[in-house]
PyMOL commands that place a pseudoatom at each C-alpha (Angstrom):
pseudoatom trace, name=CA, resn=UNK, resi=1, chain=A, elem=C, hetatm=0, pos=[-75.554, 173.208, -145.776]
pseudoatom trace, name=CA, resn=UNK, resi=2, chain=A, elem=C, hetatm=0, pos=[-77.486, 171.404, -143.354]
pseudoatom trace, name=CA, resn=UNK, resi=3, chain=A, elem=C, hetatm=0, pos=[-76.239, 170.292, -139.470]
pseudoatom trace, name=CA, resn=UNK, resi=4, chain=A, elem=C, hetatm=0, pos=[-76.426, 166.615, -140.682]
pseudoatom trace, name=CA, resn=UNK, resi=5, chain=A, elem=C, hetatm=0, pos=[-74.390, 167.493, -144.000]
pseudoatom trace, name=CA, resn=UNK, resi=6, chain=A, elem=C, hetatm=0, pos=[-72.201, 169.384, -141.732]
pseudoatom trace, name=CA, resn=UNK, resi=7, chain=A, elem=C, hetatm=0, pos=[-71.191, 166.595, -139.866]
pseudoatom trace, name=CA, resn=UNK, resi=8, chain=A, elem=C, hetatm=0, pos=[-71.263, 164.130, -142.149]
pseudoatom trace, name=CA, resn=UNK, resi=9, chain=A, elem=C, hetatm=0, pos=[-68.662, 166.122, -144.057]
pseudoatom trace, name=CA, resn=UNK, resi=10, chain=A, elem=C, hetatm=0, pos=[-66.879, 166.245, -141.019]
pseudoatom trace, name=CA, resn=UNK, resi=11, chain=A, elem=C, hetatm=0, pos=[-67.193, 162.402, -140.542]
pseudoatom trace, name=CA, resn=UNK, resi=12, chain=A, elem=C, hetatm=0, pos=[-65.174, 162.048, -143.628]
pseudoatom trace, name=CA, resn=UNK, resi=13, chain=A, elem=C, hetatm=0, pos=[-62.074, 163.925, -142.242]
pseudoatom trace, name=CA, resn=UNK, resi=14, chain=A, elem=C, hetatm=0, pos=[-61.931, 161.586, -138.878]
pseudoatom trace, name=CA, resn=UNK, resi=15, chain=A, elem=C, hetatm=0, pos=[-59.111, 159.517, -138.896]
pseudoatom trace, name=CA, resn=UNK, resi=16, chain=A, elem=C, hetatm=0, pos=[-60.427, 155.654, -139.018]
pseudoatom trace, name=CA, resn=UNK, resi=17, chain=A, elem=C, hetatm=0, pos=[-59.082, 154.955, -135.424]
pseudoatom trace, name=CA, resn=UNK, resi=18, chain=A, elem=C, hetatm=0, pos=[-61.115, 157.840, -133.724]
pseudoatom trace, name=CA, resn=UNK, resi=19, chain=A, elem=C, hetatm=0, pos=[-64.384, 156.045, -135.334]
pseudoatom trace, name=CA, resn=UNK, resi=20, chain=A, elem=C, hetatm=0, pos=[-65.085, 153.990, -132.755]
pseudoatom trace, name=CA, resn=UNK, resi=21, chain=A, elem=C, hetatm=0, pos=[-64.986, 156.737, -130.240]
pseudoatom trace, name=CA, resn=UNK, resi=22, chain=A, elem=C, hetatm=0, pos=[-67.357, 158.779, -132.571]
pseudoatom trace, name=CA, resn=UNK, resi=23, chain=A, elem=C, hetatm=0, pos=[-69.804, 156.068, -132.464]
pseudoatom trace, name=CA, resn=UNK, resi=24, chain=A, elem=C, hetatm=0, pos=[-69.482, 155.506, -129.163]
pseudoatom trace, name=CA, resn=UNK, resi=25, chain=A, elem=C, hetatm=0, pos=[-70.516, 159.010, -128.194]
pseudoatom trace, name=CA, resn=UNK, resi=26, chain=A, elem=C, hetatm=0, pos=[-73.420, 159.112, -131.053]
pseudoatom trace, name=CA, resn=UNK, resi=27, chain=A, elem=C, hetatm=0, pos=[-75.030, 155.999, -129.326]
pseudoatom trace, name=CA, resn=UNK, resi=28, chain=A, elem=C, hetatm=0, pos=[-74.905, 157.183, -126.023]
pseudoatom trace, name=CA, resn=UNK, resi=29, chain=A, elem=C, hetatm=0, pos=[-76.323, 160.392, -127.159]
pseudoatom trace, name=CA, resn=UNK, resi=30, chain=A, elem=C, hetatm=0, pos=[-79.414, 158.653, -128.671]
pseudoatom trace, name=CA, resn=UNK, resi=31, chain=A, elem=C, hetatm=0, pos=[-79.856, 156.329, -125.333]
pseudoatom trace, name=CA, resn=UNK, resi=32, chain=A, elem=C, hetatm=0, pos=[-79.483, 159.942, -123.116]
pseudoatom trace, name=CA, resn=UNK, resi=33, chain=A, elem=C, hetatm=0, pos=[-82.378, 161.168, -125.361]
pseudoatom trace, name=CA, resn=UNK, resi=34, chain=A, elem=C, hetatm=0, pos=[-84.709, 157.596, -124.438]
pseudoatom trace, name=CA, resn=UNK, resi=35, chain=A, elem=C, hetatm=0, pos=[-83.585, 158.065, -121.304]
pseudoatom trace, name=CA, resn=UNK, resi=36, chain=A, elem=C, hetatm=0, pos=[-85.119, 161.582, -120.696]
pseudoatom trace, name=CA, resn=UNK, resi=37, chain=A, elem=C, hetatm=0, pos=[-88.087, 160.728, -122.039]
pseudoatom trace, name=CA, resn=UNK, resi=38, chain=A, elem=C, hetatm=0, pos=[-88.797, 157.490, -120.257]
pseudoatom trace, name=CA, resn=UNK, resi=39, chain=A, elem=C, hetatm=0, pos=[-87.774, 159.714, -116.800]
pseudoatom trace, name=CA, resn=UNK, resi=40, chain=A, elem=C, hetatm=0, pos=[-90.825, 161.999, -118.145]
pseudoatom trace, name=CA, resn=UNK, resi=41, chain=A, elem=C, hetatm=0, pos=[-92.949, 159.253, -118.915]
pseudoatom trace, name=CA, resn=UNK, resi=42, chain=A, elem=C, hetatm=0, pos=[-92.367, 157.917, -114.969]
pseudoatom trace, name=CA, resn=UNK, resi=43, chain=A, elem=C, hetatm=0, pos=[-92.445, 161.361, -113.693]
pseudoatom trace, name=CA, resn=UNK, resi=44, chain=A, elem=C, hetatm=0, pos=[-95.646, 161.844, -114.607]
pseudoatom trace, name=CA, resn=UNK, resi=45, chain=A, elem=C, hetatm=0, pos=[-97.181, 158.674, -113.900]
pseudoatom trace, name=CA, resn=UNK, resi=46, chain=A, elem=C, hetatm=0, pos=[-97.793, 159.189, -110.240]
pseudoatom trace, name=CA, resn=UNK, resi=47, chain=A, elem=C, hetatm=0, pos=[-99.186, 162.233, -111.057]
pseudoatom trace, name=CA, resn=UNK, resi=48, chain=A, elem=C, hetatm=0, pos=[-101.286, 161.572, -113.618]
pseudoatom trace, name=CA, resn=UNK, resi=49, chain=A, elem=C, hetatm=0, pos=[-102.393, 158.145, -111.428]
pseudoatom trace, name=CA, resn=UNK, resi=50, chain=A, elem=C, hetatm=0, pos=[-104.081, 160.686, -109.341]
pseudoatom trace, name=CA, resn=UNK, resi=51, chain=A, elem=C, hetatm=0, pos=[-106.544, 161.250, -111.954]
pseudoatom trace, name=CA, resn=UNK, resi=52, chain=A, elem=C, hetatm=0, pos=[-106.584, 158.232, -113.147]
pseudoatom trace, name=CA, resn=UNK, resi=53, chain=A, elem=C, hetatm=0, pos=[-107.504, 155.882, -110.514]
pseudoatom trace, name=CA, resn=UNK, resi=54, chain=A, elem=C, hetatm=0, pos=[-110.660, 157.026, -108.936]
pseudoatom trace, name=CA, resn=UNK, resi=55, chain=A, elem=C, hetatm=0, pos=[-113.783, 155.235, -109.136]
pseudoatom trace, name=CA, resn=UNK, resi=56, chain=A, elem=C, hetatm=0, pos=[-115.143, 157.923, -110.931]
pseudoatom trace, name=CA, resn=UNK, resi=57, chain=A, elem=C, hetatm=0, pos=[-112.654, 157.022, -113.649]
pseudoatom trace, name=CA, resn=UNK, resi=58, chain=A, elem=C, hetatm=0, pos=[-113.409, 153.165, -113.750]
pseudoatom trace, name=CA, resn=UNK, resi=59, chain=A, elem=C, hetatm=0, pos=[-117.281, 153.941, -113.883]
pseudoatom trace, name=CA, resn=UNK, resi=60, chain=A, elem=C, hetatm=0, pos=[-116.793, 156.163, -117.017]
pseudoatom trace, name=CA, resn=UNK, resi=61, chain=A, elem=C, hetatm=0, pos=[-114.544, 153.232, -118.958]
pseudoatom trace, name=CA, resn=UNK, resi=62, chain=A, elem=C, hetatm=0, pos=[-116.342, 150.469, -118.224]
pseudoatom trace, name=CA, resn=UNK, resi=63, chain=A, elem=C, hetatm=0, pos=[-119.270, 150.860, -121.182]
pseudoatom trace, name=CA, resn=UNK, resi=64, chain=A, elem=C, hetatm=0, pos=[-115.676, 150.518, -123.898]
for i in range(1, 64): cmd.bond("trace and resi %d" % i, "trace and resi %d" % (i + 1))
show_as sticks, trace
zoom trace
């Protein structure tokens, strides 16, 4: 059995009141995770910029 069978069959067994809380947690789980990934994303773009932004850079584009 499979972690998403797993807690699906666990899913069944919470009592309807706890639900919300459940839910609660999943979402904030899944907006942790696009959290972390747009902190990457911003990490990196000063970095990256470095590269990026040279006239060297522009010159090589500019024929697209």
């Amino acid at each position: 059995m499979g972690k998403r069978d797993l807690l699906l069959s666990e899913l069944e067994e919470v009592p309807e009141p706890m639900l919300d809380d459940v839910l609660d947690y999943v979402r904030f789980l899944k907006e942790k995770a696009v959290a972390g990934r747009m902190d990457t994303a911003i990490a990196s773009e000063s970095s990256l910029g470095k590269d990026w932004l040279r006239p060297e850079e522009d010159k090589a584009w500019e024929a697209l």
